[in-house]
PDB file of N, CA, C, O and CB in Angstrom:
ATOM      1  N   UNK A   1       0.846  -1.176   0.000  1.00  0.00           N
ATOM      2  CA  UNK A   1       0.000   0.000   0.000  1.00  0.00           C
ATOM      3  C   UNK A   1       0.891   1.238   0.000  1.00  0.00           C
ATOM      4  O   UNK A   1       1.668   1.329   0.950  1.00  0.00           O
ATOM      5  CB  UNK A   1      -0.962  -0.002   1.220  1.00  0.00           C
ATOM      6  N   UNK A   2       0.899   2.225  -0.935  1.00  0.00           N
ATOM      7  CA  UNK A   2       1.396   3.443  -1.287  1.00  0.00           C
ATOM      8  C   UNK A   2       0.451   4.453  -0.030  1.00  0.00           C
ATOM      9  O   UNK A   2      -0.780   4.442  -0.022  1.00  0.00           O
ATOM     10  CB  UNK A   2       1.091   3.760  -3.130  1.00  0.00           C
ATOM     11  N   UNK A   3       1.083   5.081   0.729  1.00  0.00           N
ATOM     12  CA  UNK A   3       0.751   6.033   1.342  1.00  0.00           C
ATOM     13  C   UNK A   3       1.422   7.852   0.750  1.00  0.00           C
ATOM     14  O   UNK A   3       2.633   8.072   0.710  1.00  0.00           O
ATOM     15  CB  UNK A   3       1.177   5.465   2.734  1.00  0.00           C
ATOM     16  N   UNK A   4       0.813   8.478   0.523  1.00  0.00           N
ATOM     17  CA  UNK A   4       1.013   9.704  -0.136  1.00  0.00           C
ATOM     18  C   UNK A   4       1.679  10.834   0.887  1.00  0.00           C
ATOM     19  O   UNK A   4       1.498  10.552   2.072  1.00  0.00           O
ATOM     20  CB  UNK A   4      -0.398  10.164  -0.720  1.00  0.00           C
ATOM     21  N   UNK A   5       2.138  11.599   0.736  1.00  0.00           N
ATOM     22  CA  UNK A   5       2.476  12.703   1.593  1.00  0.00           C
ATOM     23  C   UNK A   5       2.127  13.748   0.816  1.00  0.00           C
ATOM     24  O   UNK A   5       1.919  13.508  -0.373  1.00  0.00           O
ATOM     25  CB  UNK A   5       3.880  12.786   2.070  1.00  0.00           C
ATOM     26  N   UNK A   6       2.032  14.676   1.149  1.00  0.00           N
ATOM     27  CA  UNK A   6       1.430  15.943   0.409  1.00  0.00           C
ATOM     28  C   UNK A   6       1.425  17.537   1.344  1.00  0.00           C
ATOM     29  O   UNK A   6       1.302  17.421   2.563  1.00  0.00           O
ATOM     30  CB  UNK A   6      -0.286  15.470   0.038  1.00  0.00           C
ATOM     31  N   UNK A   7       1.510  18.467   0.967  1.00  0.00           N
ATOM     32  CA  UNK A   7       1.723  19.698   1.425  1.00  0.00           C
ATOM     33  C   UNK A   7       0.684  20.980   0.940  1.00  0.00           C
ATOM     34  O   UNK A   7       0.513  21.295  -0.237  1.00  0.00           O
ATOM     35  CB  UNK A   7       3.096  19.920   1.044  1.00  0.00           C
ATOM     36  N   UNK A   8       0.207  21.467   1.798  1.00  0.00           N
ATOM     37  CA  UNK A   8      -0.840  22.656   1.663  1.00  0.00           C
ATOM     38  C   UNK A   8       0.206  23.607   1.038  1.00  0.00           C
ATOM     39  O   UNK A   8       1.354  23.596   1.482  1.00  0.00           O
ATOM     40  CB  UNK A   8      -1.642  23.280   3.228  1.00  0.00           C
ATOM     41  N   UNK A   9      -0.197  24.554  -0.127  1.00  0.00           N
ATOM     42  CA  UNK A   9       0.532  25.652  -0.444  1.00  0.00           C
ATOM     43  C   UNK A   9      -0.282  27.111   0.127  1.00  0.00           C
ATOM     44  O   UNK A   9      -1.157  27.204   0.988  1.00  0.00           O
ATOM     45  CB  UNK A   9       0.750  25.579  -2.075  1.00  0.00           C
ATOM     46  N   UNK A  10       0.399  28.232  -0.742  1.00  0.00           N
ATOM     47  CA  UNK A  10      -0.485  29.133   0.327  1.00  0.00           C
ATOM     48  C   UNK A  10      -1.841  29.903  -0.852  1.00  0.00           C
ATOM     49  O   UNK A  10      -2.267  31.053  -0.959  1.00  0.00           O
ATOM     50  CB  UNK A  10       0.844  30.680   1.256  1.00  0.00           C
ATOM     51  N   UNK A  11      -2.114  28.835  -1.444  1.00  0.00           N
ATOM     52  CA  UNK A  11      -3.078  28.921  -2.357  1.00  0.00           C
ATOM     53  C   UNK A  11      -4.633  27.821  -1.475  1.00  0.00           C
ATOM     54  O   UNK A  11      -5.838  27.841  -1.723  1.00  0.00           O
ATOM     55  CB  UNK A  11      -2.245  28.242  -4.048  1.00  0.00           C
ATOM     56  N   UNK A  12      -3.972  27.150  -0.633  1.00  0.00           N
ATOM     57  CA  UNK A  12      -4.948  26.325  -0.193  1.00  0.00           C
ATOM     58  C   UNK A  12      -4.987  24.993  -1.446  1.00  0.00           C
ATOM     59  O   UNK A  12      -5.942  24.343  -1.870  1.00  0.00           O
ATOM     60  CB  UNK A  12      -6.427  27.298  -0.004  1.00  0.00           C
ATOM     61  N   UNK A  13      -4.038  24.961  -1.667  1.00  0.00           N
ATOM     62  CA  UNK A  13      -4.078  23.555  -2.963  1.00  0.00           C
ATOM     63  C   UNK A  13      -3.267  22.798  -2.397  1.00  0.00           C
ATOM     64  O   UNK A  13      -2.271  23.185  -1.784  1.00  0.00           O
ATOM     65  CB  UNK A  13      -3.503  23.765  -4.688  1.00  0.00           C
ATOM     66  N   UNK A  14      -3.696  21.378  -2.580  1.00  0.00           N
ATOM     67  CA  UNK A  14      -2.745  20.091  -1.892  1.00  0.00           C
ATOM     68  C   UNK A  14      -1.484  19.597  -3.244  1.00  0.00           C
ATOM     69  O   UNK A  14      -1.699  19.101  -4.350  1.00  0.00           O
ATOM     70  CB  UNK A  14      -4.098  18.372  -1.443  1.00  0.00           C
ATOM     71  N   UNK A  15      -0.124  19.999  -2.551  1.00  0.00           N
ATOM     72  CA  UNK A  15       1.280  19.591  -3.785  1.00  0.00           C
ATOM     73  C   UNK A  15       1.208  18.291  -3.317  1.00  0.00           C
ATOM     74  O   UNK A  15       0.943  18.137  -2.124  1.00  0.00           O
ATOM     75  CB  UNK A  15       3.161  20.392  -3.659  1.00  0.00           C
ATOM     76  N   UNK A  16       1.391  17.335  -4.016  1.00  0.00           N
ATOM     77  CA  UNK A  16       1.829  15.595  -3.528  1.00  0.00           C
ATOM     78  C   UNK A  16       3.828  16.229  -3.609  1.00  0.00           C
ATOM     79  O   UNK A  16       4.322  16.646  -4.656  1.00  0.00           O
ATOM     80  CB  UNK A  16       1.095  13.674  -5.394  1.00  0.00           C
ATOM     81  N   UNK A  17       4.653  16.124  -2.202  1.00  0.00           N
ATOM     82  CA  UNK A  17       5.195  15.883  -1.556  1.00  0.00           C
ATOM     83  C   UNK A  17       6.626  14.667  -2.366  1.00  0.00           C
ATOM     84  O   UNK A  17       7.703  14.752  -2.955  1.00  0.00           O
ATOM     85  CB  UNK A  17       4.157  15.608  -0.569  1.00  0.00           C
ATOM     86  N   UNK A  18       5.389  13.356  -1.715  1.00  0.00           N
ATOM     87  CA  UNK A  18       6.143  11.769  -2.041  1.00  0.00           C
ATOM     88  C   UNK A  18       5.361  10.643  -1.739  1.00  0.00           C
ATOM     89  O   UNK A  18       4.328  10.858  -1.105  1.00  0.00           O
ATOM     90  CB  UNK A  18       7.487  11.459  -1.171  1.00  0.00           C
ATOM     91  N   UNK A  19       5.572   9.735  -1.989  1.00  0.00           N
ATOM     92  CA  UNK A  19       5.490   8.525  -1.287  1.00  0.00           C
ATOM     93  C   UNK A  19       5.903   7.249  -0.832  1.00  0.00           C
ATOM     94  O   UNK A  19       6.685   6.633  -1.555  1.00  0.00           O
ATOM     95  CB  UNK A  19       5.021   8.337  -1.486  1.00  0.00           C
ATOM     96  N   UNK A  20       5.502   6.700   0.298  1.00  0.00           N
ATOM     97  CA  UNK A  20       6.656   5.738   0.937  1.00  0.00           C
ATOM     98  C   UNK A  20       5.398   4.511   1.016  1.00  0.00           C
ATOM     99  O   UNK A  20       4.247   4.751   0.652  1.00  0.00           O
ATOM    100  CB  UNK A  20       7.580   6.375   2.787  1.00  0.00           C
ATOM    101  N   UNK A  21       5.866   3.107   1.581  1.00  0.00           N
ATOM    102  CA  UNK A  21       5.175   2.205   2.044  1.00  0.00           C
ATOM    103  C   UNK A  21       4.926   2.313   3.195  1.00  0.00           C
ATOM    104  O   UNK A  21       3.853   1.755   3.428  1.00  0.00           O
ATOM    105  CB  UNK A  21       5.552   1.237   1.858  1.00  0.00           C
ATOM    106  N   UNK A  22       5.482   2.868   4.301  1.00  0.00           N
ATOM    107  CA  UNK A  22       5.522   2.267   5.656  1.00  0.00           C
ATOM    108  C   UNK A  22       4.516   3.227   5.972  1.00  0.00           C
ATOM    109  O   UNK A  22       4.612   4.018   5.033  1.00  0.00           O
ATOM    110  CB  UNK A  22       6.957   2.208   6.584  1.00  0.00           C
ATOM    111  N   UNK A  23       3.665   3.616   6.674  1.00  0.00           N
ATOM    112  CA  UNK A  23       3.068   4.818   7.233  1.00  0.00           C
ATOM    113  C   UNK A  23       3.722   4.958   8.458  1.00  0.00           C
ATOM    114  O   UNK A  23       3.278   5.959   9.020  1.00  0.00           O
ATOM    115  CB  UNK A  23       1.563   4.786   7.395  1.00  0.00           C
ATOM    116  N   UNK A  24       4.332   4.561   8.930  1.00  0.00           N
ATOM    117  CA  UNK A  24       5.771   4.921  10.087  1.00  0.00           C
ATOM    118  C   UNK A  24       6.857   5.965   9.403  1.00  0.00           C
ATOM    119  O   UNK A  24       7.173   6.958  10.059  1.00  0.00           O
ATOM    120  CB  UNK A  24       6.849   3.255  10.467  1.00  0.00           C
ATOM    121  N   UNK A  25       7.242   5.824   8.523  1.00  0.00           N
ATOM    122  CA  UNK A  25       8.121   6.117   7.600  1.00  0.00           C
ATOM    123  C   UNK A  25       7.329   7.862   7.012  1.00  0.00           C
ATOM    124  O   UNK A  25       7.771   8.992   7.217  1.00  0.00           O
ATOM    125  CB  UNK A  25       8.212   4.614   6.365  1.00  0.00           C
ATOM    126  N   UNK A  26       6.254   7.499   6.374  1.00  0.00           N
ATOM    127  CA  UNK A  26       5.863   8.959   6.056  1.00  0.00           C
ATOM    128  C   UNK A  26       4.807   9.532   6.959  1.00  0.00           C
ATOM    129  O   UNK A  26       4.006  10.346   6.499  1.00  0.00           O
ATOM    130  CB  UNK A  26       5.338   9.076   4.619  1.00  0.00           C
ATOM    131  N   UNK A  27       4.747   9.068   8.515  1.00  0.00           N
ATOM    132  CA  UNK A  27       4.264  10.109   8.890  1.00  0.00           C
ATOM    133  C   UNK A  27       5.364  10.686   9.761  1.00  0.00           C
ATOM    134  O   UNK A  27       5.110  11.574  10.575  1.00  0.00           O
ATOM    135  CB  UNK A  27       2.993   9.903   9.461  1.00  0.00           C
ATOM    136  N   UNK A  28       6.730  10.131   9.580  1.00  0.00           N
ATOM    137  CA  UNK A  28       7.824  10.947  10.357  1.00  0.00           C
ATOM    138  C   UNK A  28       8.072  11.664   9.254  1.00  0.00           C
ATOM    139  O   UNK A  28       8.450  12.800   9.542  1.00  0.00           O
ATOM    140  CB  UNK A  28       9.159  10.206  11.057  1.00  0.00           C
ATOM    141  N   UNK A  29       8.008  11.444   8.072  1.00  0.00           N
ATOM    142  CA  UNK A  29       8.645  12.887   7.146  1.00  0.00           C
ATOM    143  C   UNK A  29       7.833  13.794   7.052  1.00  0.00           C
ATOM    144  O   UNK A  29       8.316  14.922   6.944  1.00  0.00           O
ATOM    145  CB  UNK A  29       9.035  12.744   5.651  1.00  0.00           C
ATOM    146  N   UNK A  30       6.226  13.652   7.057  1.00  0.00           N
ATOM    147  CA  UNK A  30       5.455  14.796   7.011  1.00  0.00           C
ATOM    148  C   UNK A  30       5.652  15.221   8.566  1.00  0.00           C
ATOM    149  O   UNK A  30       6.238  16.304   8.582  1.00  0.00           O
ATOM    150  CB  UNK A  30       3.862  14.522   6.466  1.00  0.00           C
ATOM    151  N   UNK A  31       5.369  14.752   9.896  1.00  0.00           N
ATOM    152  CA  UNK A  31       5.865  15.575  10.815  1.00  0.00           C
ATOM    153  C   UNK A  31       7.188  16.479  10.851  1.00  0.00           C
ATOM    154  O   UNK A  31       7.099  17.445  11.608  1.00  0.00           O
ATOM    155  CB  UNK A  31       5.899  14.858  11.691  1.00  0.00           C
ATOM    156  N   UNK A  32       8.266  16.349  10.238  1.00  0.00           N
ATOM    157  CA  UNK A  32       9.585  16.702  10.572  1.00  0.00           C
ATOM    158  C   UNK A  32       9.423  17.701   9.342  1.00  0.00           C
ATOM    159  O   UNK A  32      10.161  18.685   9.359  1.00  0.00           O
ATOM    160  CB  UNK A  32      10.871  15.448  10.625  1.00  0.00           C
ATOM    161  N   UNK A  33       8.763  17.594   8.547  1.00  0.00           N
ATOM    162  CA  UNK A  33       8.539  18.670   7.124  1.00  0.00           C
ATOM    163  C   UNK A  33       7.464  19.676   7.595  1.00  0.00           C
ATOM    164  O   UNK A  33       7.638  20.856   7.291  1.00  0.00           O
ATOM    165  CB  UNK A  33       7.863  17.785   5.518  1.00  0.00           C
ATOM    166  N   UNK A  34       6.216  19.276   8.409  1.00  0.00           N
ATOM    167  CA  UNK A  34       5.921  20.025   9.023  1.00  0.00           C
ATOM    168  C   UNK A  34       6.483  21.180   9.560  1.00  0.00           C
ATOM    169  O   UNK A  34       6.377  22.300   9.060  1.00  0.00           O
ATOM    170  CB  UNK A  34       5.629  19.533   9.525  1.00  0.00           C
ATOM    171  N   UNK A  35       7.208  20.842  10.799  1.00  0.00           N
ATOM    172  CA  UNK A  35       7.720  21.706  11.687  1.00  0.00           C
ATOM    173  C   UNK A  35       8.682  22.166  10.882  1.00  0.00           C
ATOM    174  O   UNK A  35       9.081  23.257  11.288  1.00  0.00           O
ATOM    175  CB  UNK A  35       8.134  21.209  12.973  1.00  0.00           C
ATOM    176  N   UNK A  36       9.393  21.691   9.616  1.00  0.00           N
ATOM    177  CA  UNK A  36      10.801  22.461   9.462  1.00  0.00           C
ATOM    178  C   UNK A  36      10.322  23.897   8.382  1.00  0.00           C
ATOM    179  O   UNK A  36      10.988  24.929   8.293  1.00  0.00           O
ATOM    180  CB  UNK A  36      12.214  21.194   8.564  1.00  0.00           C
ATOM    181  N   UNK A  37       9.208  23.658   7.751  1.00  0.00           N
ATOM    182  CA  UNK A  37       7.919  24.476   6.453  1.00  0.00           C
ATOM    183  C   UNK A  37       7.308  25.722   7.250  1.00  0.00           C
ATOM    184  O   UNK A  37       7.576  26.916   7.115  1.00  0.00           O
ATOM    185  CB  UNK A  37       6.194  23.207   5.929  1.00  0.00           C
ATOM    186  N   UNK A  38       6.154  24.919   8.367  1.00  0.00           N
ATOM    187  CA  UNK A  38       5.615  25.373   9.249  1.00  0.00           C
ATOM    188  C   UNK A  38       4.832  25.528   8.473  1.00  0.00           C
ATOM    189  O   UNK A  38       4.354  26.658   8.579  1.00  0.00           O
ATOM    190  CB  UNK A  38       6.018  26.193  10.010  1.00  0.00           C
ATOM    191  N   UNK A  39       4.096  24.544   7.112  1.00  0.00           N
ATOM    192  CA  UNK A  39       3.039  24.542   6.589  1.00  0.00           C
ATOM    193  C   UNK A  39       2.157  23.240   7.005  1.00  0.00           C
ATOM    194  O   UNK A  39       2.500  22.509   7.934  1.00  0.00           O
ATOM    195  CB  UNK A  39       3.312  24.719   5.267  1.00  0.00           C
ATOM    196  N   UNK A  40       0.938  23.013   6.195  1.00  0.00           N
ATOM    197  CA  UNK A  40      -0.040  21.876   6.795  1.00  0.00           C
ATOM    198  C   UNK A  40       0.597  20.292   5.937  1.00  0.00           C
ATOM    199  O   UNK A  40       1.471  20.186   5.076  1.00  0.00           O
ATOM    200  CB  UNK A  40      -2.064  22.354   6.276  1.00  0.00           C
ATOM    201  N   UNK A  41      -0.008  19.539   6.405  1.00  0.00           N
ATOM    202  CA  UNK A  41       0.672  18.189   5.318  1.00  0.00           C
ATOM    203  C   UNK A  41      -0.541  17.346   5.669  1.00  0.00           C
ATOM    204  O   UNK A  41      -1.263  17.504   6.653  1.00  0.00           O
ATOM    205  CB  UNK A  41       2.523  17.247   5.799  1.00  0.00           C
ATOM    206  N   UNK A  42      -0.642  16.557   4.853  1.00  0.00           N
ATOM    207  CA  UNK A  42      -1.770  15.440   5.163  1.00  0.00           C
ATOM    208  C   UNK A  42      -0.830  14.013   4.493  1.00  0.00           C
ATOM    209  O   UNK A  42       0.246  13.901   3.907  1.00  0.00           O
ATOM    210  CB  UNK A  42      -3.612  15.848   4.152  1.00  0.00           C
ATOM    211  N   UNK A  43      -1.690  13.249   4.860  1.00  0.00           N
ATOM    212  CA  UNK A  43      -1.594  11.668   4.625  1.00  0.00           C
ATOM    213  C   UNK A  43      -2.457  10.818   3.712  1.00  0.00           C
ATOM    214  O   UNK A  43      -3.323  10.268   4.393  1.00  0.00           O
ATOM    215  CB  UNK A  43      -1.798  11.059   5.829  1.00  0.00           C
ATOM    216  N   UNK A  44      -2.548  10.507   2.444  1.00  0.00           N
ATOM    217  CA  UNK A  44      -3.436  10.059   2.412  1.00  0.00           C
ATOM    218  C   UNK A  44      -3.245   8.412   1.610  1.00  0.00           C
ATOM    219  O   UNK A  44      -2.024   8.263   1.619  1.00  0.00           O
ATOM    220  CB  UNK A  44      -4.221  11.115   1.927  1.00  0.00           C
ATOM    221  N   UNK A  45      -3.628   7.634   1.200  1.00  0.00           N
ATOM    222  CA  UNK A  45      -3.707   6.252   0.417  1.00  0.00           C
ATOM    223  C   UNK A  45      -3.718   6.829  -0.877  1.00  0.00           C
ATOM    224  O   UNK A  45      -3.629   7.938  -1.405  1.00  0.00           O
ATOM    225  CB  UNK A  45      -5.053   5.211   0.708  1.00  0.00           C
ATOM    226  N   UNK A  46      -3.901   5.298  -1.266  1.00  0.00           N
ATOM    227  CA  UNK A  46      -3.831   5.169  -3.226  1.00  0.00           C
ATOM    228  C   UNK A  46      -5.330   5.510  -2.970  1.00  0.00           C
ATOM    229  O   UNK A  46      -5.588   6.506  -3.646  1.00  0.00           O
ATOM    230  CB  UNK A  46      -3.350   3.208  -4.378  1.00  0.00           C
ATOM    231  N   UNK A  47      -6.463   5.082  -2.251  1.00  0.00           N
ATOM    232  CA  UNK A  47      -7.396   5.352  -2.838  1.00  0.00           C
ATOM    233  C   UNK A  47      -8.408   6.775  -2.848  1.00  0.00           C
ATOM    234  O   UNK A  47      -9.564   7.017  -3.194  1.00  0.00           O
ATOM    235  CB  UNK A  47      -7.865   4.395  -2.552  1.00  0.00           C
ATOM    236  N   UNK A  48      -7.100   7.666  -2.174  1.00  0.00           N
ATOM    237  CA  UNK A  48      -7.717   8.782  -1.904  1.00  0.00           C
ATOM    238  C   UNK A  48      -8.543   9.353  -0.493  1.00  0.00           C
ATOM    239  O   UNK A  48      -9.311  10.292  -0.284  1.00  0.00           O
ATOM    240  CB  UNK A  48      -8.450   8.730  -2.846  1.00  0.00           C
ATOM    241  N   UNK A  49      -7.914   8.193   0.403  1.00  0.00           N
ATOM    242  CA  UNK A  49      -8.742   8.374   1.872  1.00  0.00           C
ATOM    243  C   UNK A  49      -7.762   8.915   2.649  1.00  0.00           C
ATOM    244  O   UNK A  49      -6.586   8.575   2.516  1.00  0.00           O
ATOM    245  CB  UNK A  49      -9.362   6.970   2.651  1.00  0.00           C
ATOM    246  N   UNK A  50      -8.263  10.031   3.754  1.00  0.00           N
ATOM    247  CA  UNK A  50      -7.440  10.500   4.513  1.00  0.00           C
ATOM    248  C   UNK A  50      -6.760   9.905   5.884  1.00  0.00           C
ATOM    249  O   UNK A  50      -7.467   9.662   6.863  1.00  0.00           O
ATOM    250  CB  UNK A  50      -7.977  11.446   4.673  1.00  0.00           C
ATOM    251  N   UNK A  51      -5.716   9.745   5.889  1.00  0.00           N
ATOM    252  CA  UNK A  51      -4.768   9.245   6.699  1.00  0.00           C
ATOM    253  C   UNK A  51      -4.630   9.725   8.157  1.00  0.00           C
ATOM    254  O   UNK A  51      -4.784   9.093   9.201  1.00  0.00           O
ATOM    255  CB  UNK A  51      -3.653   9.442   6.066  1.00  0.00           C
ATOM    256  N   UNK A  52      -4.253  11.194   7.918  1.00  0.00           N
ATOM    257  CA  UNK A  52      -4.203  11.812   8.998  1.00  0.00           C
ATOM    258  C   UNK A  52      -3.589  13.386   8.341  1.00  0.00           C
ATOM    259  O   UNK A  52      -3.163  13.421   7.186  1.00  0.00           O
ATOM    260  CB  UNK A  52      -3.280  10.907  10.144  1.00  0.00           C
ATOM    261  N   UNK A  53      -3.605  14.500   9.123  1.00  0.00           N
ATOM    262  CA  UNK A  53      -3.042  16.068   8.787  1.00  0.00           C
ATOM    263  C   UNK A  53      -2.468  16.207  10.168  1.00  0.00           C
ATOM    264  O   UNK A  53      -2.730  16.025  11.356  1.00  0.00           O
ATOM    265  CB  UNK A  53      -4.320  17.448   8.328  1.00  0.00           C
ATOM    266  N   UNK A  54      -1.464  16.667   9.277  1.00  0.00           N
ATOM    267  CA  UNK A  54       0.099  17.506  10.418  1.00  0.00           C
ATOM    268  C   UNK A  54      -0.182  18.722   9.999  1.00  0.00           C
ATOM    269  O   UNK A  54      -0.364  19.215   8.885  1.00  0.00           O
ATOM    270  CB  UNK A  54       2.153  17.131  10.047  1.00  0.00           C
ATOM    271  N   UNK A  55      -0.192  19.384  11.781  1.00  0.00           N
ATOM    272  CA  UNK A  55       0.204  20.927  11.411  1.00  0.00           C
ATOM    273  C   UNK A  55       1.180  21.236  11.876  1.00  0.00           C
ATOM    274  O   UNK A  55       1.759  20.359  12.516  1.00  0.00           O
ATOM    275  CB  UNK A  55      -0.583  21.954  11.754  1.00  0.00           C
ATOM    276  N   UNK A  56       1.875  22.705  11.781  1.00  0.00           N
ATOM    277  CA  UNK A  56       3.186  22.276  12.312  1.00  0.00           C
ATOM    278  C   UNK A  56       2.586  23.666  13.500  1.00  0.00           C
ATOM    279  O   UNK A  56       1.809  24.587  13.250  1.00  0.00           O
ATOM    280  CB  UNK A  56       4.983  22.374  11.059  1.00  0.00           C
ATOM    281  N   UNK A  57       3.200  23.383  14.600  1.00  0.00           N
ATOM    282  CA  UNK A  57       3.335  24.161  15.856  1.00  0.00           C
ATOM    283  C   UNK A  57       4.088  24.849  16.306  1.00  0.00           C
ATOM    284  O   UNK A  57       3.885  25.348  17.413  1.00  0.00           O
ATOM    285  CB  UNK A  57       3.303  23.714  16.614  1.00  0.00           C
TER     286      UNK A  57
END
């Protein structure tokens, strides 16, 4: 299973990021891209379902 990473721009449009297999794996890069951006990131599957959203703090 392809898990997506992706990044809010400041248009409010979702950029696809990357993607990894592990969801261990990309939800430490969207957290750590988070905080290093200090923009939003989400998570989502191949089939388009949401994973989870990082904001950064």
């Amino acid at each position: 299973m392809k898990i997506f990473v992706e990044w809010q721009d400041q248009f409010n449009r979702w950029q696809r990021y990357g993607y990894y297999h592990s969801d261990l794996s990309a939800y430490s890069v969207a957290n750590n891209r988070a905080r290093s951006t200090g923009k939003r990131h989400r998570l989502i599957t191949e089939d388009h379902s949401l994973l989870d959203i990082i904001e950064a703090n």
